[in-house]
C-alpha positions as CSV (number, residue, x, y, z in Angstrom):
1,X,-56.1,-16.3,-48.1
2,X,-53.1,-17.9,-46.9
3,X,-51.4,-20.2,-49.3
4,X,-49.5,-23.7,-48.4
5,X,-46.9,-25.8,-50.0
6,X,-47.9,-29.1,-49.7
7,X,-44.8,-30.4,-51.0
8,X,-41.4,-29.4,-51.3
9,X,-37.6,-29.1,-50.0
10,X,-34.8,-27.0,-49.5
11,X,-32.1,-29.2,-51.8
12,X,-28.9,-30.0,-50.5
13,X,-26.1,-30.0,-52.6
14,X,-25.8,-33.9,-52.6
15,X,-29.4,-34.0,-53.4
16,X,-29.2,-31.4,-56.4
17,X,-25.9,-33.2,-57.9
18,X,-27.4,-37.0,-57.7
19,X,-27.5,-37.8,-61.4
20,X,-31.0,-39.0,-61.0
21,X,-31.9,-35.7,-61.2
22,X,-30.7,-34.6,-64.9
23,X,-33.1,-34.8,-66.4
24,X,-34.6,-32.2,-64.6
25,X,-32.2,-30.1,-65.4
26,X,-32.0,-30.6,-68.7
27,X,-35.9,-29.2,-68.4
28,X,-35.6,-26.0,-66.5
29,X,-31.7,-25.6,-68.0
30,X,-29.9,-25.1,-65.0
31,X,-26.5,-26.6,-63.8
32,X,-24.7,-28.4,-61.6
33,X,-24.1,-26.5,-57.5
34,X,-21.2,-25.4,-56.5
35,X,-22.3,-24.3,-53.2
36,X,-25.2,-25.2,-50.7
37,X,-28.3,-23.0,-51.3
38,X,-28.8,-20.6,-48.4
39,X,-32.4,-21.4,-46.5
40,X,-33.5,-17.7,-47.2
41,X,-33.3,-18.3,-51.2
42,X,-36.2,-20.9,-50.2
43,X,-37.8,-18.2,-47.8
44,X,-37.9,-15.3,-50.3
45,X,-38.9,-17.8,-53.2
46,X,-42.3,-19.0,-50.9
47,X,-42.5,-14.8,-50.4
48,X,-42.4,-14.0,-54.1
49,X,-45.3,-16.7,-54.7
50,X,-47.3,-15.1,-51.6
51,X,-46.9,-19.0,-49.8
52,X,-47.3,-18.1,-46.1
53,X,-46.0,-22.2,-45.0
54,X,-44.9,-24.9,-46.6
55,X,-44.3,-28.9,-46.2
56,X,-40.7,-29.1,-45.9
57,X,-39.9,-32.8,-46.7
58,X,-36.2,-35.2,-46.3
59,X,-35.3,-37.3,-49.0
60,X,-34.6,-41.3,-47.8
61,X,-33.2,-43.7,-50.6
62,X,-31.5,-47.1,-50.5
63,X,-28.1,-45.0,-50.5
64,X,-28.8,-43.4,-47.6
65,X,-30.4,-39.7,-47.1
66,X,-30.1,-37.0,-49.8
67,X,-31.9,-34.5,-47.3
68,X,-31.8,-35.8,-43.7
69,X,-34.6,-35.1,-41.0
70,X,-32.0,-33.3,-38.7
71,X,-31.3,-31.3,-41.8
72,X,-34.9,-30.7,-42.2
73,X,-34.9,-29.6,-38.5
74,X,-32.7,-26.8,-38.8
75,X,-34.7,-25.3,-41.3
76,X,-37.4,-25.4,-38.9
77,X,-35.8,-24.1,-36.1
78,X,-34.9,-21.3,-37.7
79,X,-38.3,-20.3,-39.5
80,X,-40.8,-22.2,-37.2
81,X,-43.9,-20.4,-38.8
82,X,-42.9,-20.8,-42.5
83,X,-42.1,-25.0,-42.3
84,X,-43.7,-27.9,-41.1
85,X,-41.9,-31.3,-40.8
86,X,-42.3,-33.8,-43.0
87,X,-40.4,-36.9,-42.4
88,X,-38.4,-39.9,-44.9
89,X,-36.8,-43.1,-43.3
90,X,-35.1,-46.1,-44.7
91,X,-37.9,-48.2,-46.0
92,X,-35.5,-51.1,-46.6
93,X,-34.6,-51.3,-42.5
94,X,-38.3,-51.7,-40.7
95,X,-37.4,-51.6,-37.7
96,X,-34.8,-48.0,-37.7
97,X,-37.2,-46.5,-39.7
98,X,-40.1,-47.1,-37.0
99,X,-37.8,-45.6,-34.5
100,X,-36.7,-42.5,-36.8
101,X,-40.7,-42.0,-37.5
102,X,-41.5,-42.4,-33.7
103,X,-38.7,-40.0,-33.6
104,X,-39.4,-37.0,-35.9
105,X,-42.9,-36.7,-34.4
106,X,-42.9,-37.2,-31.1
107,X,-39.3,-35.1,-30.3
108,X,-39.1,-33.2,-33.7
109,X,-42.5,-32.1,-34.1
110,X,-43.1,-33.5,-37.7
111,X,-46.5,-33.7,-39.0
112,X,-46.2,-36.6,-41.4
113,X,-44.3,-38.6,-43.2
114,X,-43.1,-39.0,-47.3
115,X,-42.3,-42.2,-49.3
116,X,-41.1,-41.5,-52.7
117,X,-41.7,-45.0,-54.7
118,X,-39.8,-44.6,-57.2
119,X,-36.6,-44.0,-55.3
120,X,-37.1,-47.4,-54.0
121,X,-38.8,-49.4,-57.2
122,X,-41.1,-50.6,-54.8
123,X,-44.6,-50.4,-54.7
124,X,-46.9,-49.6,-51.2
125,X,-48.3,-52.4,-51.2
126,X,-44.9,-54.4,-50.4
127,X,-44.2,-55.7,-47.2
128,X,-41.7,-52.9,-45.9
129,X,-44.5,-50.1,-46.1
130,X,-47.0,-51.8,-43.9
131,X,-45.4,-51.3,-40.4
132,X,-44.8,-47.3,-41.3
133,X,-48.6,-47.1,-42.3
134,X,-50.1,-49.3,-38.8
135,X,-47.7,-46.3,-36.8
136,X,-49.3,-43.2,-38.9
137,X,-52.8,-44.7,-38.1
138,X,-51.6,-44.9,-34.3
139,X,-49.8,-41.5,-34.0
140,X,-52.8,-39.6,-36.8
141,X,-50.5,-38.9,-38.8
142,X,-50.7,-38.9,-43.2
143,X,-48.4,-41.0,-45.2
144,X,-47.8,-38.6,-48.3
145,X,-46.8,-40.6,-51.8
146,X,-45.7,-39.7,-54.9
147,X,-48.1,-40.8,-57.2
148,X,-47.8,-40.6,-61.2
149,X,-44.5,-40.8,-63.5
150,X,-40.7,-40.0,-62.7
151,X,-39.3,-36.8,-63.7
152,X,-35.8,-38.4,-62.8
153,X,-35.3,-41.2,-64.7
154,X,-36.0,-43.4,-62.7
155,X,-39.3,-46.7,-63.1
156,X,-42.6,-45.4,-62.7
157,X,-44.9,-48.3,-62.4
158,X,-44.7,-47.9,-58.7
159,X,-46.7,-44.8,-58.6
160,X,-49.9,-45.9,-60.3
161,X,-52.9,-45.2,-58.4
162,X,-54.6,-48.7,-59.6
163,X,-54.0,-51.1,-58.1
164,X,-50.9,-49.8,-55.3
165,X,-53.1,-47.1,-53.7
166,X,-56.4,-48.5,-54.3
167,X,-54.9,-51.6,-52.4
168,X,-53.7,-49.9,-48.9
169,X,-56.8,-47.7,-48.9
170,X,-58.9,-51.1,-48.4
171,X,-56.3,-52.5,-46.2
172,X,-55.9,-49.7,-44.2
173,X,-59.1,-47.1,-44.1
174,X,-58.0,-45.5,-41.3
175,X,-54.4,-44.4,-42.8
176,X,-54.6,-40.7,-44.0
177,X,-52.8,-41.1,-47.6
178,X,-51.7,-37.8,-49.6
179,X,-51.0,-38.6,-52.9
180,X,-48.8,-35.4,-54.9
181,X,-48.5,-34.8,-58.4
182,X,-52.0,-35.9,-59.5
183,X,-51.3,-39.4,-60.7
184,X,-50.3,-38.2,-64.4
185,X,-50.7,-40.0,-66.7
186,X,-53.0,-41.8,-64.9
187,X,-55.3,-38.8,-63.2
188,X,-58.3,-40.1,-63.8
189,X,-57.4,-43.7,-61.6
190,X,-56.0,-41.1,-59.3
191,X,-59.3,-39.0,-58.5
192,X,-61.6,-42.3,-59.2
193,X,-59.4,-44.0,-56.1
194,X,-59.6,-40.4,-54.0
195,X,-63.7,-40.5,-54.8
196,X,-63.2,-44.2,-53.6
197,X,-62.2,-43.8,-50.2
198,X,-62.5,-41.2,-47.9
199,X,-58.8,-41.5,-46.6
200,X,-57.3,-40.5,-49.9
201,X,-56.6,-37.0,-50.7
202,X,-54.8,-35.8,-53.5
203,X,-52.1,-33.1,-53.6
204,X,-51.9,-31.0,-56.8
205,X,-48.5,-30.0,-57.0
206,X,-46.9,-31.4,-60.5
207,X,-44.7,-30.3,-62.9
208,X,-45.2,-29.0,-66.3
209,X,-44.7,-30.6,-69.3
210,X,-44.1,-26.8,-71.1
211,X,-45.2,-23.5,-70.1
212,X,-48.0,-21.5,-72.2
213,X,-48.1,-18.0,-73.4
214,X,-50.0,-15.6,-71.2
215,X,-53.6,-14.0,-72.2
């Protein structure tokens, strides 16, 4: 049985140091990089858990990227049948971020693309979102969420399932939506919206909150 990652990334420095993250840290006690992380760490990690591919995402805030799509690229080319393209572009500039989607799939090869809410503090149902979500209906391509709390301490209203997700599934029911991390605290909103519509799937990867003894 093959296994896929449906979400992760191989971190950048500049993604791994922003303070957002340390609180994060503070939970699986590691420390700061001094150094990037070399792309086989990633590769031999995905071997030791048996995952044959994953979803290789960038990382788009209103700073600027953390993990770029070009960055994201390299790791492709360089391990075509371990990653698949996930794309991230500037919500908060419509217009660029419609060319840099058009972009990443139709020259890059990406397969999708990822808004993190909470990076943004802005919900999907704001105006910024909609263009991204009428161009993944056109090219059939999923818009992937976060959906749930922050680890990073950051807001996390924006990723409740009721009403945000509930609301662009009736607006748009064509639009593919994957929504990671199961909605906690709110699952159950999370898999009564996914039971809702037929364009909402729900991606299982989370973190968690403390790890059990083995029987």
């Amino acid at each position: 049985m093959s296994i896929i990652d449906a979400w992760m990334q191989h971190p950048t420095k500049r993604f791994i140091g922003h303070p957002m993250f340390d609180s994060l840290k503070r939970w699986n006690k590691s420390g700061a990089l001094t150094e990037e992380i070399p792309l086989e760490w990633t590769v031999k990690a995905m071997d030791q858990a048996q995952v044959s591919k994953s979803l290789i995402c960038s990382w788009y805030g209103p700073w600027g990227d953390l993990i770029s799509n070009e960055e994201v690229a390299a790791c492709i080319e360089q391990y075509p049948d371990r990653f698949v393209g996930i794309a991230s572009v500037p919500l908060n500039k419509p217009m660029e971020a419609l060319a840099m989607l058009r972009h990443c799939v139709k020259n890059l090869g990406f397969k999708g693309v990822r808004i993190v809410q909470w990076l943004w503090n802005l919900p999907p149902t704001h105006a910024y979102y909609y263009p991204l979500f009428a161009a993944c209906v056109e090219m059939e391509i999923p818009i992937c969420f976060q959906v749930g709390h922050t680890g990073p301490l950051m807001p996390s209203e924006v990723g409740r399932p009721i009403p945000y997700i509930d609301q662009v599934a009736i607006d748009f029911p064509d639009l593919k939506m994957v929504c990671g991390h199961i909605g906690y605290p709110w699952t159950m909103e999370m898999i009564a919206v996914a039971t809702k519509h037929k364009n909402v799937y729900i991606d299982t990867s989370a973190y968690t909150a403390r790890r059990y003894p083995q029987d």
